[in-house]
C-alpha positions in Angstrom: 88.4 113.5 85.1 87.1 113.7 88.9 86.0 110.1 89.0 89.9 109.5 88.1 90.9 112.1 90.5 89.4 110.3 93.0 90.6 107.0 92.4 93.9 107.8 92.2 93.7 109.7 95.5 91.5 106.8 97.4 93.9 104.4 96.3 97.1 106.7 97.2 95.2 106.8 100.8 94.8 103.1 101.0 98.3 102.6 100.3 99.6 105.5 102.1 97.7 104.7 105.3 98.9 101.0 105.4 102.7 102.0 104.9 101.8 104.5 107.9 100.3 102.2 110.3 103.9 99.8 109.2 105.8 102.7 110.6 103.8 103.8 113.4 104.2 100.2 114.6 107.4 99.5 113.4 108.5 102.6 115.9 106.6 101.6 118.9 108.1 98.1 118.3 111.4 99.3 117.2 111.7 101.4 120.7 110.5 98.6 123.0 113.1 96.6 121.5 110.5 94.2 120.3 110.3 92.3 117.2 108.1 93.5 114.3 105.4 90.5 114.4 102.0 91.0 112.8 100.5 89.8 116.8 101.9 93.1 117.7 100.3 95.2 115.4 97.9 97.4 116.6 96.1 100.9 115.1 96.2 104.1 117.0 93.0 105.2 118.6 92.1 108.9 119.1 93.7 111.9 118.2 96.7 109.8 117.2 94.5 107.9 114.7 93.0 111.2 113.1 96.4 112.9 113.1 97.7 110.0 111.3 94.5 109.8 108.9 94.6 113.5 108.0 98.4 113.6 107.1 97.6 110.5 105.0 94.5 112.4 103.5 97.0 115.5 103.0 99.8 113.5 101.4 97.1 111.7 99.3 95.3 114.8 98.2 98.6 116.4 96.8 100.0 113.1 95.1 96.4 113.2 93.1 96.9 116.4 91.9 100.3 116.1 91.0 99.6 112.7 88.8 96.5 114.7 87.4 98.7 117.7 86.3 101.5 115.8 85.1 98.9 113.6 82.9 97.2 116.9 81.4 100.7 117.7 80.3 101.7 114.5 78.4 98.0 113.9 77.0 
């Protein structure tokens, strides 16, 4: 069950963190008044990049262990 734990969490992360790097760019882009173009895109660096990563990993963490509790329950 922990090899499934984790593959349900690394691919929550995967598409968690590419829906938040949409949003992070679709802000900056969005408050420039700028349209949302894929040349624009860029990926923070820093402490904005590990900020974003860890509420990812957070967000990712929890969604695993929900699925995993909700599929001990209807198996």
């Amino acid at each position: 069950m922990k090899k499934q734990f984790l593959i349900v969490s690394g691919v929550t992360f995967a598409v968690f963190f590419t829906e938040a790097l949409v949003h992070y760019n679709y802000g900056i882009l969005e408050s420039k008044n700028l349209p949302f173009k894929w040349s624009n895109f860029t990926v923070p660096t820093g402490k904005s990049l590990l900020k974003l990563v860890s509420i990812v990993l957070v967000a990712s963490t929890v969604s695993g262990v929900l699925i995993e509790k909700v599929e001990k329950q209807y198996n």
